[in-house]
N, C-alpha and C positions, 0 to 999 in steps of 0.2 A: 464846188471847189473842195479841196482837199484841207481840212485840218491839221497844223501843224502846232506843236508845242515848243516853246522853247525854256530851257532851265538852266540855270545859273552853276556850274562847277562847282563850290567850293565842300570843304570837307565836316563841315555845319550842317545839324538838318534845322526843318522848321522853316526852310527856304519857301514855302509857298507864302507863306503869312510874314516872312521878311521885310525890311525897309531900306532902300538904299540910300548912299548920301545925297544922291542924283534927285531924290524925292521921290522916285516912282517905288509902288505898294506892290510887295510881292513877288520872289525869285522867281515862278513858274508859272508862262503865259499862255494862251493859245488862240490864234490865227487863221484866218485866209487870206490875208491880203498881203503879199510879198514886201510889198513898201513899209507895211506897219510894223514886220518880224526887224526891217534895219533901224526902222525908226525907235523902237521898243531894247531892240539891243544897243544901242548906240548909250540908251539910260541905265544897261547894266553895265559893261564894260569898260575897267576902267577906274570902277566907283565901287564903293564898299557896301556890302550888306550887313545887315543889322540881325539876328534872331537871336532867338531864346535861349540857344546855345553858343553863340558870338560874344565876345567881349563887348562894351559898350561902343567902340568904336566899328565892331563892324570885320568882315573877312574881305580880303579884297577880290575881284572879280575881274578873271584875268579870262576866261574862257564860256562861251556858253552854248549849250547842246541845243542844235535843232532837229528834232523828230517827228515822223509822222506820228501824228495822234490816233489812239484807240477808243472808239465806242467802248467805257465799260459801264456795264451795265450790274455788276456784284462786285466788292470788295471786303478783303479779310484780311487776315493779320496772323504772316507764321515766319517764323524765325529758330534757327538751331545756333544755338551757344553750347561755351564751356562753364561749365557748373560747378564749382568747388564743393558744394555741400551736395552733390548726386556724384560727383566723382568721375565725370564724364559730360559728353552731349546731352544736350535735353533741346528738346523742338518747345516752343513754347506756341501756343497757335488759337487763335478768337475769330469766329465770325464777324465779329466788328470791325474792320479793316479800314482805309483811306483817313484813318484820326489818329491822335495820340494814344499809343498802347497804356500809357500810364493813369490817361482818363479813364480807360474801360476797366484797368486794373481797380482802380480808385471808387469806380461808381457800379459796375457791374461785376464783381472779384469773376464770379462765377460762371461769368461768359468766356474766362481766359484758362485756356490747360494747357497742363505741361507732363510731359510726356518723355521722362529718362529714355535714353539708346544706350543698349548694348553695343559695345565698340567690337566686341565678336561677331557679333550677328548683324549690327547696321539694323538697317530700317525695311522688317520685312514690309510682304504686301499685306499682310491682315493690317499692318500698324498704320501704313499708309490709306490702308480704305478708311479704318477706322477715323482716322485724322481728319481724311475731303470729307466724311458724312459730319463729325462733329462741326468744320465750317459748313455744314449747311449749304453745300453742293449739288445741285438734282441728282439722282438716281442715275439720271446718260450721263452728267457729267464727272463723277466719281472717279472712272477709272482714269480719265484722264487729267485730273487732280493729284491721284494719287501718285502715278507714274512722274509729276513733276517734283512733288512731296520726295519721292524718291532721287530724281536728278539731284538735287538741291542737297539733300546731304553726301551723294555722292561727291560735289562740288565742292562741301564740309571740310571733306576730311582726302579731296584730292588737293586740294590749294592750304591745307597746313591753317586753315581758318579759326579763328576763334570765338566769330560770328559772321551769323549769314542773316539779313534780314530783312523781309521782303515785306512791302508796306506800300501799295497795295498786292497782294498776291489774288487776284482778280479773274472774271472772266466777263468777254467782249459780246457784242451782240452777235456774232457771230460762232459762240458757243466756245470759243479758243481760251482755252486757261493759259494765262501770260504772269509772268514777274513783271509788273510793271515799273517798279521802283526799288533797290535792291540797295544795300547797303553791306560790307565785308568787312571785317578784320583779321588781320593778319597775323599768326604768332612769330617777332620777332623773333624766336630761338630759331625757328625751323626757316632760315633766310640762307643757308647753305643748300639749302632742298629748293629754295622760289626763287632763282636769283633771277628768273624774267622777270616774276611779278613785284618783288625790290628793286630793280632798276628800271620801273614804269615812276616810284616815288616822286610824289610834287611834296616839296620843302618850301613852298614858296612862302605857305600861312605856319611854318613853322617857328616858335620861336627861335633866333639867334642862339641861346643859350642851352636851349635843350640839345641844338645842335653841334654843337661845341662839344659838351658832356657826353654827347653817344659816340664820339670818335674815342673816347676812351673808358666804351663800354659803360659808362654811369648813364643815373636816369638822375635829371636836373628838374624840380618842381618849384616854381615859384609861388609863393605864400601871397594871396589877395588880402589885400589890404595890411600886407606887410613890407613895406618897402627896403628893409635894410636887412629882410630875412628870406633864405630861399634852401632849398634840401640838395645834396649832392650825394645820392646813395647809388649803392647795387647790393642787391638786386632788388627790382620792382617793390616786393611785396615788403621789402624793408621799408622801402621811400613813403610807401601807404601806411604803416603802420605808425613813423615818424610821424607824417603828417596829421595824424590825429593826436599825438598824444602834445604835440604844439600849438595843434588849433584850439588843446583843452589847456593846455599850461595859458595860453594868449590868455584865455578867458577872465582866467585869475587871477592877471596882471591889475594892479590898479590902476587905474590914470593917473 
């Protein structure tokens, strides 16, 4: 029988090691038996998930993806962001792949590289071989590593991206290099250029109030563990800036 995965929508990661209120352990399942994929959704949908990146309460769980599952048999860790201090793209990318990039950062620095793009010249193919050999790719599997290594920023900087990141970016037992797991961000400015891909927007796990604030262009941040304090700036990098030099004023608040 055919292996099937099922995974919980929401805009949270760390979904696999989640809790839901339902009780059941874990956003991301996998299956052959038809009865157990309703029975097993029935306990996401509906009900909130809990991770590492969710509020204490949890994301709600309003939709969940059923796919066929892949034999992988390697996984690795590559992702293109925008960089303020490189002044452009950087692919950031570790052999270590299917974990927390921040563990590997943490425990293995060395195993993690990152690799500035030229926005003139993009991501030749010496950079892209370069790149599949660093994750420790076979020799046959290289070129086709590298030609997705290339998709992928093509995908970058065709969808106005300000991350792309692929976790596992893998290959199957049948030697196919796949993005198995993918994660995007979007740069709000460039939303006159993606109006397909801003009007796909789920607002569901949005706050109320940040919502509110973006109909008049502000970014609204609410202060944790301040309840009678919250930021209403524009632009962004203001809002971030505020918000440190509050979290450091809070500090030296007395009781």
């Amino acid at each position: 029988k055919q292996w099937y995965q099922r995974r919980v929508a929401i805009t949270a990661g760390g979904r696999g090691k989640g809790t839901f209120s339902s009780g059941l352990k874990g956003g991301v399942k996998l299956s052959r038996d038809p009865e157990e994929i309703g029975k097993l959704t029935s306990q996401m949908i509906g009900f909130n998930l809990v991770t590492k990146q969710t509020s204490a309460e949890g994301s709600p769980v309003s939709n969940v993806m059923v796919a066929k599952a892949l034999n992988i048999v390697k996984e690795t860790y590559l992702a293109i962001v925008m960089d303020r201090g490189f002044g452009g793209p950087v692919i950031v990318a570790s052999p270590d792949g299917g974990v927390d990039i921040e563990e590997v950062a943490e425990k293995t620095p060395e195993r993690v590289y990152k690799v500035p793009v030229d926005i003139f010249t993009g991501v030749t193919d010496a950079m892209a071989t370069e790149l599949a050999e660093k994750l420790e790719f076979s020799s046959e599997v290289v070129p086709a590593a590298a030609a997705e290594i290339k998709k992928l920023y093509e995908l970058f900087t065709g969808v106005d991206a300000t991350q792309v990141e692929v976790n596992p970016f893998g290959l199957t037992d049948r030697s196919e290099v796949v993005c198995f797991d993918a994660k995007i961000n979007f740069d709000d400015n460039a939303q006159f250029r993606q109006r397909d891909i801003f009007s796909m927007e789920d607002t569901s796990e949005t706050d109320p109030r940040e919502l509110e604030a973006a109909k008049y262009d502000l970014n609204y941040i609410g202060m944790d563990g301040m309840s009678s304090l919250s930021l209403c700036l524009s632009p962004p990098s203001l809002s971030h800036t505020h918000t440190q030099v509050i979290s450091v004023a809070w500090l030296m608040v007395p009781d």
